[in-house]
N, C-alpha and C positions, 0 to 999 in steps of 0.2 A: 466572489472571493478568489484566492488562490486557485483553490481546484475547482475553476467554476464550469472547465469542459467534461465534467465528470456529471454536472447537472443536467446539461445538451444532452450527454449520450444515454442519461437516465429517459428526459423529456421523450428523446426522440424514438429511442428503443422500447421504453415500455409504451408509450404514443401508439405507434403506429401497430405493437401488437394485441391490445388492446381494442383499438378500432378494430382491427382485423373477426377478433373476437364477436364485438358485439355486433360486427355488418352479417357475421355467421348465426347470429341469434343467442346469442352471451354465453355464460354457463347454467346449464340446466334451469336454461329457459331466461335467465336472469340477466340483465346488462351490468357490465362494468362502471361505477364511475373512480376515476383515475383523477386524485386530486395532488398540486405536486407545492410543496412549498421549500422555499430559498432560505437555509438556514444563514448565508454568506457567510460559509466558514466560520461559526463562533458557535462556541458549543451552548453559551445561555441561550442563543435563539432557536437553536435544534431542539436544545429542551424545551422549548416554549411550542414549536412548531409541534415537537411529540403529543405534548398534551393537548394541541389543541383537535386533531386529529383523532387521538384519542377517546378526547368528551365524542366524536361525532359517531364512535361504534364501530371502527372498519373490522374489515375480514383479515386485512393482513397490513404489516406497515413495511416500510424497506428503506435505503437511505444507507446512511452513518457514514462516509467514508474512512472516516481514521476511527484507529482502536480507541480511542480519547471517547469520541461522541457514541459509537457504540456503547462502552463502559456505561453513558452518561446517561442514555436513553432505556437499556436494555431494562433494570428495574422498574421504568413507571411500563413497557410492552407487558412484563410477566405480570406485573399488579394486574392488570385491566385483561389479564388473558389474552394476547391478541401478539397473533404470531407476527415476528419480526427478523428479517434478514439483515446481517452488516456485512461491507465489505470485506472489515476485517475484524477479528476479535482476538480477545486475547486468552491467552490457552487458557486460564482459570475462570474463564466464561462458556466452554466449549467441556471440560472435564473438572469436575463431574459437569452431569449435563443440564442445561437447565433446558426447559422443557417450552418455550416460548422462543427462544434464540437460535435461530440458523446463520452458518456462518458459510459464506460466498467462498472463502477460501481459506486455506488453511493457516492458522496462527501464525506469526510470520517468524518468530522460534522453530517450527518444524520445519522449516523451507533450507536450514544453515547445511541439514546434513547433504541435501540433491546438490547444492552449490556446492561443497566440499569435495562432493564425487565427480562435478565436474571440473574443479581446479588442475587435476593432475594432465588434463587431455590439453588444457592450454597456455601451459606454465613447463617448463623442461626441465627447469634446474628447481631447488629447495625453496616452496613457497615462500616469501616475505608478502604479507597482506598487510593491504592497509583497509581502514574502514569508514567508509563514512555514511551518515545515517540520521535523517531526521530526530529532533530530542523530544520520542514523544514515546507510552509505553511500549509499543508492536516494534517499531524500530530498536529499540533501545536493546529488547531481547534480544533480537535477533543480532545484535553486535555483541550481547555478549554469551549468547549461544555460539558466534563465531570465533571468538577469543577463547572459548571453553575449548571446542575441539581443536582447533591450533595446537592451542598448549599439551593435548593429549596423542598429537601427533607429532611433537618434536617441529613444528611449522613457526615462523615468527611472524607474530603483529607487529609491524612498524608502527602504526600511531592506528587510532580511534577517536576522530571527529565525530561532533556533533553538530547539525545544521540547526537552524531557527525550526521549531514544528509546527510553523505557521503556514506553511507552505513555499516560502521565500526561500532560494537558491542558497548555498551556503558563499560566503565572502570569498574575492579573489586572493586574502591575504589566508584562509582559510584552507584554499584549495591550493596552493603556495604550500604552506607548511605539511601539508600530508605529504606533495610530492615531494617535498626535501628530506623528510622520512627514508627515503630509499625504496621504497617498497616494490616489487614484481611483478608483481597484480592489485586491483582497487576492489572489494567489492561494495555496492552501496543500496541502501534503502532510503531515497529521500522523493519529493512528489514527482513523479514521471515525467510531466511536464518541465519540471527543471534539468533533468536528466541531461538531453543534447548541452543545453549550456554547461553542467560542469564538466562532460566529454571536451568540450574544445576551452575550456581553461585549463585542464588538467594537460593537453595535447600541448598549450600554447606553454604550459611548465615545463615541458621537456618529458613527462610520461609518453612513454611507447607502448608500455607493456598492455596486458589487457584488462579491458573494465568493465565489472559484472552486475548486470543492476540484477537485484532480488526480485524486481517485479518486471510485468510485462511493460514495454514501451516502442508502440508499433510506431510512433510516430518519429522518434529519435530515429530510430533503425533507418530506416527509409531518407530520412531527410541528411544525415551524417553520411551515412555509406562507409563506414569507419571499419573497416575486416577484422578488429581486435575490439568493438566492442560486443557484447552478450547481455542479452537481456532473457531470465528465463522465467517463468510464469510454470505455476499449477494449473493455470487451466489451459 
């Protein structure tokens, strides 16, 4: 699907440490099997993948990338006892705590306040933000976690797009009207992989100012070479 380099670095990372494991003699004594399945971005197949995983007993499950299919899957994990990692989840998943669900990183509501502490270091004159953000719940917050503290800093949002939370890049007439917003800085939550494109549609609008993706994106960074964008990551 969309985020289908997210399955590779799954395949290849837990793959190879994994072997690693079981070339050393597994854990306490015991080999690993590492079974991987292809939800293709749809969350009725992830739930289907869940359960089937599931029926088979494992020690642990992992996966979910968007807050959507964590939400989806986390209740049949706690049923069946059987601890489970997501991406990302959504604060009301994480507190109070449920006792099966580990969360990779932090809700992406708690990430608005480190972005806000860094706007002032790259912005000179009185922030104008614009927003845009996949239309899915973890983004969604996290836009209007940003528009909350704005507004209790005297800071102005110029607009608050929503992309497809498909995965799919948001439109050029899209990224058009946020630039004609005005805004000073971008900041944005949509799949990383789309990231470098909406940089150089945003660049080819006439944005200069700078553009802040909420999550990590090693590949944008590298491949653009762009001095005004920022990509910052909790981990």
């Amino acid at each position: 699907g969309a985020l289908a380099a997210f399955g590779g670095y799954v395949k290849d990372g837990f793959g190879s440490t994994f072997d690693a494991v079981n070339k050393a003699g597994g854990i306490g004594g015991h080999k690993i099997e590492f079974k991987l399945l292809d939800d293709q971005f749809t969350l009725s197949t992830s739930i289907s993948n869940m359960k089937e995983l599931l029926a088979e007993k494992p020690v642990f499950v992992t996966g979910s990338t968007l807050t959507t299919f964590c939400g989806g899957n986390g209740t049949y994990a706690a049923k069946a006892k059987v601890p489970m990692t997501c991406f990302a989840a959504l604060a009301n998943q994480v507190s109070p705590v449920e006792p099966y669900l580990f969360d990779r990183n932090p809700p992406e509501i708690t990430t608005a306040q480190p972005l806000f502490n860094f706007i002032p270091t790259v912005v000179t004159s009185t922030p104008k933000i614009g927003i845009l953000v996949s239309d899915i719940p973890g983004p969604d917050a996290f836009a209007a976690q940003v528009q909350s503290l704005a507004k209790a800093k005297g800071w102005t949002v110029t607009s608050s797009v929503t992309a497809p939370g498909d995965g799919t890049p948001p439109t050029a007439a899209q990224v058009a009207a946020l630039v004609a917003t005005g805004p000073n800085v971008i900041t944005m939550e949509i799949a990383s992989s789309e990231n470098a494109a909406f940089v150089e549609d945003a660049r080819t609008d006439g944005f200069t100012g700078p553009i802040i993706s909420q999550d990590a994106d090693y590949d944008g960074l590298s491949t653009l070479s762009d001095p005004n964008y920022y990509a910052l990551s909790a981990n």
